[in-house]
matplotlib code that plots the C-alpha trace (Angstrom):
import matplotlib.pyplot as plt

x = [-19.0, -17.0, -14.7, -12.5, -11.3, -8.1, -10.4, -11.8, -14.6, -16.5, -18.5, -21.7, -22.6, -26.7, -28.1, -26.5, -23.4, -23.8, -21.4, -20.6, -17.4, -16.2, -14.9, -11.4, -10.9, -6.7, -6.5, -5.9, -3.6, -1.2, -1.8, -0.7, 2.9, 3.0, 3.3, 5.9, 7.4, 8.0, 8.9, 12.0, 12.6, 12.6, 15.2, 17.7, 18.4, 18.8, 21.6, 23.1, 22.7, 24.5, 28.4, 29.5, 27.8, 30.1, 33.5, 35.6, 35.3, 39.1, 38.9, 35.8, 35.4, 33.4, 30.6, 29.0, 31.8, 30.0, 26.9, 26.1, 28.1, 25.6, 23.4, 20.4, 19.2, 16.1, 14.4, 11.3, 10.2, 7.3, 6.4, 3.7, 1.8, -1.1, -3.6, -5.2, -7.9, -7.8, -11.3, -12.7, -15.9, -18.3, -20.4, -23.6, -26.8, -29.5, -33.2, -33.3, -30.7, -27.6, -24.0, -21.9, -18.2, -15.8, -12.4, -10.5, -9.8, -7.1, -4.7, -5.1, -1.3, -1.6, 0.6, 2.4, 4.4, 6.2, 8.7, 11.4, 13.2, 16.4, 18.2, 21.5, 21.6, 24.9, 27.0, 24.6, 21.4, 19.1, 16.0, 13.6, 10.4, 8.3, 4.7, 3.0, -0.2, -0.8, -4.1, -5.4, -8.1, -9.9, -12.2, -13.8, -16.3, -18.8, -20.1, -23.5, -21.6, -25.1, -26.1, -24.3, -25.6, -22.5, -22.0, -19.5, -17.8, -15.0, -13.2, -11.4, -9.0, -6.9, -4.7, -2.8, 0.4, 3.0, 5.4, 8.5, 10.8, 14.4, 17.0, 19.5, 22.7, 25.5, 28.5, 29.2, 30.5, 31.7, 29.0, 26.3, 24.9, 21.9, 19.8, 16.7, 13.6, 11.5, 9.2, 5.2, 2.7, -0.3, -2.7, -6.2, -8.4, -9.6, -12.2, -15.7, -17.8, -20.4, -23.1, -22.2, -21.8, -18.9, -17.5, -14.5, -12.8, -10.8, -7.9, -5.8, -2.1, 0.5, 3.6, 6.2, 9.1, 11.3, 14.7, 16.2, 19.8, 21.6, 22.9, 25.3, 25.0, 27.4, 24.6, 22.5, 21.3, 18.9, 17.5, 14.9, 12.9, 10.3, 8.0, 5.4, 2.7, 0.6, -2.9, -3.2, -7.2, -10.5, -11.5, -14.6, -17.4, -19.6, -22.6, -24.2, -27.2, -27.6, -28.6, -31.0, -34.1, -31.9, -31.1, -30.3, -27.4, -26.4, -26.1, -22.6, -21.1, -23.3, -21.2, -17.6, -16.3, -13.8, -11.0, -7.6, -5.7, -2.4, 0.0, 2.8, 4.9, 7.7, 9.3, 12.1, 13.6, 15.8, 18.2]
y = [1.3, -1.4, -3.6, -6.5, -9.3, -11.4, -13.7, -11.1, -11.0, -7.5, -6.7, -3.9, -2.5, -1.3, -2.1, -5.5, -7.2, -9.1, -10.8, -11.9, -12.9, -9.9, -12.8, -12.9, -9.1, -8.6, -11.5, -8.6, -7.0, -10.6, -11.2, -7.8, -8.4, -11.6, -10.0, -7.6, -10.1, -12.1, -8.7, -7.7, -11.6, -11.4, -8.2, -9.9, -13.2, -11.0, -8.9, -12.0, -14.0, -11.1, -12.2, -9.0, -9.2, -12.2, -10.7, -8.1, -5.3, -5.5, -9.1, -8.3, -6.1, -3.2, -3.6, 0.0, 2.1, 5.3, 4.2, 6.8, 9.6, 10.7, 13.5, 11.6, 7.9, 6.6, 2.6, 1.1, -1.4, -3.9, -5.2, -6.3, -3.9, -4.6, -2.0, -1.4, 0.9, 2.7, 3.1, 5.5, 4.5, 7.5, 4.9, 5.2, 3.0, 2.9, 3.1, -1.0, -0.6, -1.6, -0.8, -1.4, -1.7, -2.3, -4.2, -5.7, -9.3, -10.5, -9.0, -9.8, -9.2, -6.5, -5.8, -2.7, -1.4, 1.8, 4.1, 6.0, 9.3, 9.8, 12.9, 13.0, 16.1, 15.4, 11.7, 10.9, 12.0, 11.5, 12.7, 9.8, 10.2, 7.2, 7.3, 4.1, 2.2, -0.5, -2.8, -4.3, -5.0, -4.6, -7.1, -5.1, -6.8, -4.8, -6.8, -5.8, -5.1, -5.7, -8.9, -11.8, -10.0, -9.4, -7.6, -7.9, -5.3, -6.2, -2.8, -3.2, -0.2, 0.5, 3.5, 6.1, 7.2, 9.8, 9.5, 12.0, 11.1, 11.6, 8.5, 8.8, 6.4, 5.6, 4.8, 2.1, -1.6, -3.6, -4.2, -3.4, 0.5, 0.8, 3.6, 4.6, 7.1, 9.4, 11.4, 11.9, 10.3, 11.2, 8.5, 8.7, 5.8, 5.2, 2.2, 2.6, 3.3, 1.7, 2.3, 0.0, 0.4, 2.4, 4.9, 6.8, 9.5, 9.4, 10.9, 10.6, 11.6, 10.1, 10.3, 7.4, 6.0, 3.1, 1.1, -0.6, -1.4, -1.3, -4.4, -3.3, -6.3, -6.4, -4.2, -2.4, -1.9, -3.9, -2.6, -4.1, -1.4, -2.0, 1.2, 2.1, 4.5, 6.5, 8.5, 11.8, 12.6, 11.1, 9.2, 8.6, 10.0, 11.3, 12.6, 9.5, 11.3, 7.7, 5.8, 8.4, 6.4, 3.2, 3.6, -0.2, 0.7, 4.2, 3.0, 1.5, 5.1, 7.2, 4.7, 6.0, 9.4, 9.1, 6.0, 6.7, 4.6, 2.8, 0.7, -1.3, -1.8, -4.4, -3.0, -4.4, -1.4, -2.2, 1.1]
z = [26.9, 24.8, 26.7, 24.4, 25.7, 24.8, 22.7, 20.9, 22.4, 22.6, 25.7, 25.2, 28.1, 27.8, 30.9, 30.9, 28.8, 25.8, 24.2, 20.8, 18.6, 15.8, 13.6, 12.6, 14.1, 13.8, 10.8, 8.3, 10.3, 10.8, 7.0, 6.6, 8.6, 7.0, 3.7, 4.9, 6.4, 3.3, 1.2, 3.4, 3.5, 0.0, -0.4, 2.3, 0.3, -2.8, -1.4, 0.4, -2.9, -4.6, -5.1, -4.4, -1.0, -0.3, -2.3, -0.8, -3.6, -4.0, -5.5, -8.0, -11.1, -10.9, -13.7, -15.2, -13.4, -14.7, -14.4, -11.4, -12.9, -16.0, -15.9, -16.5, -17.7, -18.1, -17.2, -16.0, -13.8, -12.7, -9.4, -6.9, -4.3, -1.7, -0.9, 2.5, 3.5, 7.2, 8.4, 11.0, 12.2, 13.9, 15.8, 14.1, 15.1, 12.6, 13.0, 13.8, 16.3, 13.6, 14.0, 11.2, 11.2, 8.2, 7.7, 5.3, 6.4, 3.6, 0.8, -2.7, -4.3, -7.7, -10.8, -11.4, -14.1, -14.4, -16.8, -15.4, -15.3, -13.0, -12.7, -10.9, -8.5, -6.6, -5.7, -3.1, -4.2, -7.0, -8.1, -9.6, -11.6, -12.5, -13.9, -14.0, -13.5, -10.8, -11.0, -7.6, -5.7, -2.2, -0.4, 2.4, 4.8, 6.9, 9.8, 12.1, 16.0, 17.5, 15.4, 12.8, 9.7, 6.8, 4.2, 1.6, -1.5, -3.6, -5.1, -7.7, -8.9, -12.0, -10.4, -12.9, -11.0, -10.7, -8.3, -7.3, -5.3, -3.6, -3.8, -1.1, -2.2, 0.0, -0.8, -3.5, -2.5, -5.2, -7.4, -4.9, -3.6, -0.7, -1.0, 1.1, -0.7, 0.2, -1.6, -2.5, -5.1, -7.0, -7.8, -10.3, -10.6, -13.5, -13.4, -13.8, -10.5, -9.3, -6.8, -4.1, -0.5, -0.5, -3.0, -3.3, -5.3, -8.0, -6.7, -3.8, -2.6, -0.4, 1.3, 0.6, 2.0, 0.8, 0.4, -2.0, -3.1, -6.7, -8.3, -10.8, -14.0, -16.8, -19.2, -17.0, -13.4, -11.2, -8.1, -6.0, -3.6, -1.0, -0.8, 2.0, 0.9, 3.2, 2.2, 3.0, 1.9, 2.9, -0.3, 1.0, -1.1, 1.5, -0.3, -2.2, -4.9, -6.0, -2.9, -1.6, -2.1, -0.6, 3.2, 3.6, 1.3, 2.6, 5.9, 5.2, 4.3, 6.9, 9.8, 8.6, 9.3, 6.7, 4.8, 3.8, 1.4, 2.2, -0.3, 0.2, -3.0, -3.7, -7.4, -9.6, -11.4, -14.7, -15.5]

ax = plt.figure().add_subplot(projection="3d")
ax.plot(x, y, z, "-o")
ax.set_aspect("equal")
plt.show()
């Protein structure tokens, strides 16, 4: 039985209680909201910087009055993501009596950079497509429950991706339109593996939700959008051929029963 305290502290109960600190358990979580925290900080003073946000539409010229009314337009956009990994742990306790556990303890910021296709299915909806590829990397640390042995990986990825998604707009104000998104995304990595602790597949998939607002300029659109991605597969390469002669290594997959893959993207999109 494991029992945690409010100093995370974890308790073991095997015949008596031993206790030892999981160091820094919950620090990637508050870095995590910290970051989110700064993003949606971020969006607000941009719309309340905006002096369309502070003029009542009737005062103001509308810039790019048509801008919403073609069939189709094209754009790109760059912006900065941060990748998480959710890890299930099965509990397993090696032949020496280790238990590992694995967390990410910060978030490194990556690049993205993506073209655009929009296609204008009715005044309030739109339907968006936007390859790209976002570079980023992973620190994961995998700490011994039962003693203070570490380990440590750093991943780093080079993600090909093809997003689809659905733009719902409401209703213009001056030079300013909110919008919320919803859609899916495929995602191939394409940097070279290597036989570490953990691998994991190529491809993945995920569901995505987002919001954003358009800033109509004098020559062109700019809209920034918060997105939240969520995995849907195990990535987790199970079945490691190239670690069967090292245990000490294959012990760090053999304690997870699977990882999914989670984003959160901050994009500036130029239409």
């Amino acid at each position: 039985m494991l029992l945690i305290c409010k100093d995370n502290t974890i308790f073991r109960n095997n015949g008596r209680y031993v206790c030892m600190k999981f160091l820094q358990m919950g620090s990637d979580r508050e870095q995590f909201i910290r970051y989110f925290r700064v993003m949606i900080l971020l969006l607000t003073v941009v719309v309340s910087c905006s002096p369309s946000a502070s003029a009542k539409p009737q005062e103001k010229l509308y810039n790019r009055p048509y801008a919403d009314m073609k069939r189709w337009h094209l754009g790109f956009s760059v912006g900065v993501h941060f990748q998480d990994l959710n890890f299930t742990h099965n509990g397993n306790v090696t032949s020496d009596g280790q238990q590992w556990y694995a967390e990410i303890p910060s978030f490194s910021p990556g690049f993205c950079v993506n073209v655009m296709a929009d296609l204008r299915l009715h005044k309030y909806l739109n339907l968006r497509f936007s390859p790209g590829i976002y570079f980023g990397n992973k620190g994961v640390v995998f700490r011994d429950q039962n003693s203070d042995l570490t380990e440590k990986q750093d991943i780093k990825t080079t993600y090909v991706t093809i997003p689809l998604d659905l733009k719902i707009s409401g209703d213009r104000l001056g030079n300013t339109r909110p919008y919320l998104t919803a859609g899916v995304m495929g995602t191939y990595d394409v940097s070279k593996k290597k036989s570490e602790f953990l691998q994991f597949n190529s491809a993945d998939a995920y569901l995505t939700v987002g919001l954003g607002c358009d800033f109509y300029l004098p020559f062109f659109k700019l809209n920034p959008e918060i997105k939240f991605c969520f995995g849907l597969t195990d990535i987790l390469r199970h079945k490691r051929p190239d670690l069967v002669d090292d245990p000490e290594t294959m012990k760090m997959t053999e304690a997870l029963s699977k990882v999914k893959s989670n984003m959160v993207v901050l994009t500036f999109y130029f239409e």
